[in-house]
C-alpha positions in Angstrom: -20.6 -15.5 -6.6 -23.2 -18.4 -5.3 -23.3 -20.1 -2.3 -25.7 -22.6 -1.7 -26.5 -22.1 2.2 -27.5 -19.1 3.6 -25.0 -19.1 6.4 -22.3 -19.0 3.8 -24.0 -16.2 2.0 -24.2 -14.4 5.1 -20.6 -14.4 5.9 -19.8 -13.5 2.4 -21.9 -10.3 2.6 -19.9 -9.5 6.0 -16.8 -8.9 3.7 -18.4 -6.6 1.4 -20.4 -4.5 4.1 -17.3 -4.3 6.8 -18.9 -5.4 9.6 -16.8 -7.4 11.7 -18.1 -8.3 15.0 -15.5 -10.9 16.2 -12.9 -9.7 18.2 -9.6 -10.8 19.7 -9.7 -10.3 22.8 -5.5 -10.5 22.8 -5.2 -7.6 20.1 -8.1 -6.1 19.4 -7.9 -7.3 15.5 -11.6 -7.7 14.0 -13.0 -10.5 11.8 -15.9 -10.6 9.5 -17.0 -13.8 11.2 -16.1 -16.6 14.0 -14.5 -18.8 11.9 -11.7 -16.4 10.8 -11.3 -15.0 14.4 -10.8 -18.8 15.9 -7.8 -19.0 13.1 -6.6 -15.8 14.0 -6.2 -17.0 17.5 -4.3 -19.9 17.0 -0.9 -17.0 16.5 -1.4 -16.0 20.3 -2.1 -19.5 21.5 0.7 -21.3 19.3 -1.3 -24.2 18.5 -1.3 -26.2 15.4 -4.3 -28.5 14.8 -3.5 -29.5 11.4 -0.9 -32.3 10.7 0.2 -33.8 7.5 -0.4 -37.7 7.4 3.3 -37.8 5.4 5.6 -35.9 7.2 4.1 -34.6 10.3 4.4 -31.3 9.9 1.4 -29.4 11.8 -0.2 -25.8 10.5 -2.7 -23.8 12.3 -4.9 -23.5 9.6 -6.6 -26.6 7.0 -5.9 -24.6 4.1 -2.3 -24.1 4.4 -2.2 -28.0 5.3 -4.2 -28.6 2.0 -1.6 -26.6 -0.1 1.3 -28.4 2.2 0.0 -31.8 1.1 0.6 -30.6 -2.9 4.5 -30.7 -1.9 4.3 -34.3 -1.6 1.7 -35.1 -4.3 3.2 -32.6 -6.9 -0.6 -31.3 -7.5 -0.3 -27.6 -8.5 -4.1 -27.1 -9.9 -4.0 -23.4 -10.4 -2.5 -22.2 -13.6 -1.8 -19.0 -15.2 -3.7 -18.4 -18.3 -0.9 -16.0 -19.4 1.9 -18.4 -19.5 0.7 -21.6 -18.0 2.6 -22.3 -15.3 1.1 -23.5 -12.5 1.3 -23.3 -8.6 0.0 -25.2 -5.6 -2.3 -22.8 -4.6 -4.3 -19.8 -5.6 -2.3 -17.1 -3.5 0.6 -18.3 -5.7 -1.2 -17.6 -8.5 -2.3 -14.4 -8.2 1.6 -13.3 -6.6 2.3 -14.6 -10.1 -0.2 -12.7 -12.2 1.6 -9.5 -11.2 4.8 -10.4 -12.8 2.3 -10.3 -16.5 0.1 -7.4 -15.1 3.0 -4.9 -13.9 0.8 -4.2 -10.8 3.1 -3.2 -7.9 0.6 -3.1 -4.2 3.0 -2.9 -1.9 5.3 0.5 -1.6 8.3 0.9 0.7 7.5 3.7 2.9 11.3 5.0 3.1 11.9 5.3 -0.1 8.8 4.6 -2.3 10.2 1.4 -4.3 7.3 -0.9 -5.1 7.0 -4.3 -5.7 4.6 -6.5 -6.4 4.5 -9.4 -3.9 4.8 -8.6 -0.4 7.6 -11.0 0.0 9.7 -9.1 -1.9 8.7 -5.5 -0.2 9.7 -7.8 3.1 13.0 -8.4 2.1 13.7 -4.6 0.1 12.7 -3.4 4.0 16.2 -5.0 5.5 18.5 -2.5 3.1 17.1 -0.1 5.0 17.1 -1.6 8.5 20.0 -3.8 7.8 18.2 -7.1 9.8 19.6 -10.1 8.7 17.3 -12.8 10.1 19.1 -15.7 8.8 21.8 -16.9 10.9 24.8 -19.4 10.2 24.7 -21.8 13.4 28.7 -22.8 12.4 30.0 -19.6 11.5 27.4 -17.1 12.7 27.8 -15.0 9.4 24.3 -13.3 8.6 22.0 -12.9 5.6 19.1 -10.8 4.8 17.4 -13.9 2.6 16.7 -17.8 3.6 18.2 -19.1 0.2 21.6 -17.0 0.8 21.9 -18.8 3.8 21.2 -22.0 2.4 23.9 -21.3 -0.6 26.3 -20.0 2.5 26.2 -23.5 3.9 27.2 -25.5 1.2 30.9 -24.1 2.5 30.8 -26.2 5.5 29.0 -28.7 3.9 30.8 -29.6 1.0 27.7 -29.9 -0.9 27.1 -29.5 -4.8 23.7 -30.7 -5.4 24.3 -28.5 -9.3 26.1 -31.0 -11.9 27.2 -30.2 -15.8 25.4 -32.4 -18.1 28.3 -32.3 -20.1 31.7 -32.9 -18.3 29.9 -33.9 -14.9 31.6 -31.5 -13.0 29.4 -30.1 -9.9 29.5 -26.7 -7.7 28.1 -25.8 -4.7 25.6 -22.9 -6.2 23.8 -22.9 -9.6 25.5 -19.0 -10.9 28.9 -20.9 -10.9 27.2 -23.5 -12.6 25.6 -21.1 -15.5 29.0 -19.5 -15.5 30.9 -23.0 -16.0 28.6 -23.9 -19.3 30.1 -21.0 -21.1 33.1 -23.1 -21.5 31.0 -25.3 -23.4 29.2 -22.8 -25.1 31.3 -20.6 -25.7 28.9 -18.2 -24.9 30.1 -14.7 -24.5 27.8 -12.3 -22.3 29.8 -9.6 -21.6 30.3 -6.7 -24.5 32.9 -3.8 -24.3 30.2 -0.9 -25.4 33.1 0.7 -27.2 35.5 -2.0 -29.3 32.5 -4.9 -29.2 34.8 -7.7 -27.5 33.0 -10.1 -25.4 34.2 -11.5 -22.2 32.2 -15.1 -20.2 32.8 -13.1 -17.1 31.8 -9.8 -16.0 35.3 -9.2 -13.8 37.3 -9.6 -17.3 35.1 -7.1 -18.7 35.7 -4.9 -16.7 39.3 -5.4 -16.3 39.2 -4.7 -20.1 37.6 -1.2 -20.0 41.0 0.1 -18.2 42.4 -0.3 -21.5 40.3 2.2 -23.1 39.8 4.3 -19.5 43.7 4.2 -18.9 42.7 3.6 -15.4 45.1 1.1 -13.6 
């Protein structure tokens, strides 16, 4: 890699040689150089210097406002030579290489599972702990993800932002939607493994088994 002042070079070389003489003087965490330890500090201090010009939303560092910014211009300049889609920024990206690679970094250490974005070790972590951050603020029912909770309140809602392009008809979460088109498609999942017959849903399925388990 270039860098065409020596500052820049110098701060580059900190990361390969370990040396990390900033300090937070909250933690104790070290940083290669000042720069990194100022950002660091705006988690103990709360603040958020950066604000987007659109919406107002405020982030405590300039590159998380810069890939915040792509929401609203629908930029997404980093694209995966694998498959080509693309993502608003480069941490996306490389998240996203995994899925091609198979590489799993992060390991769960109660039961060894890996995964290969962090996000996903994150959420694996609450089977175990059973934390279910997300809150309903009507109902107070729990979930362990942010998009469960935002399906759960579409109950008290009413909403059913998912339409059929063929009859129109709308539903509150997109699987009762892809379930729905099977009435147009006829489509037909769901295969008995031992007379062939396919079901649309997975519930007639295996209601159908009992007939060959005998079980009532």
């Amino acid at each position: 890699e270039t860098f065409s002042q020596n500052n820049s070079l110098m701060n580059h070389m900190k990361s390969h040689t370990a040396k990390k003489p900033f300090k937070c003087s909250t933690c104790g965490k070290i940083y290669p150089y000042k720069s990194r330890l100022n950002d660091h500090m705006r988690i103990h201090t709360g603040e958020k210097p950066f604000s987007c010009e659109t919406c107002g939303k405020s982030f405590q560092r300039k590159s998380r406002l810069v890939n915040h910014i792509r929401i609203h211009t629908g930029e997404k300049p980093f694209s995966c030579e694998t498959c080509g889609k693309s993502f608003r920024s480069k941490h996306k990206l490389v998240n996203h290489i995994r899925i091609h690679t198979g590489e799993k970094l992060f390991s769960c250490e109660t039961c060894g599972k890996s995964f290969t974005q962090m996000q996903s070790l994150t959420v694996h972590i609450r089977s175990h702990t059973g934390e279910k951050p997300f809150s309903c603020g009507i109902c107070g029912k729990s979930f362990t993800q942010k998009h469960n909770l935002t399906s759960h309140n579409r109950i008290h809602t009413g909403e059913k932002p998912f339409s059929c392009e063929a009859c129109g008809k709308c539903f509150p979460h997109k699987k009762s939607l892809t379930v729905h088109m099977r009435s147009h498609t006829c489509e037909k999942p769901f295969s008995c493994g031992i007379c062939g017959k396919g079901f649309t849903h997975k519930h007639n399925l295996t209601s159908h088994n009992r007939i060959h388990t005998g079980e009532k």
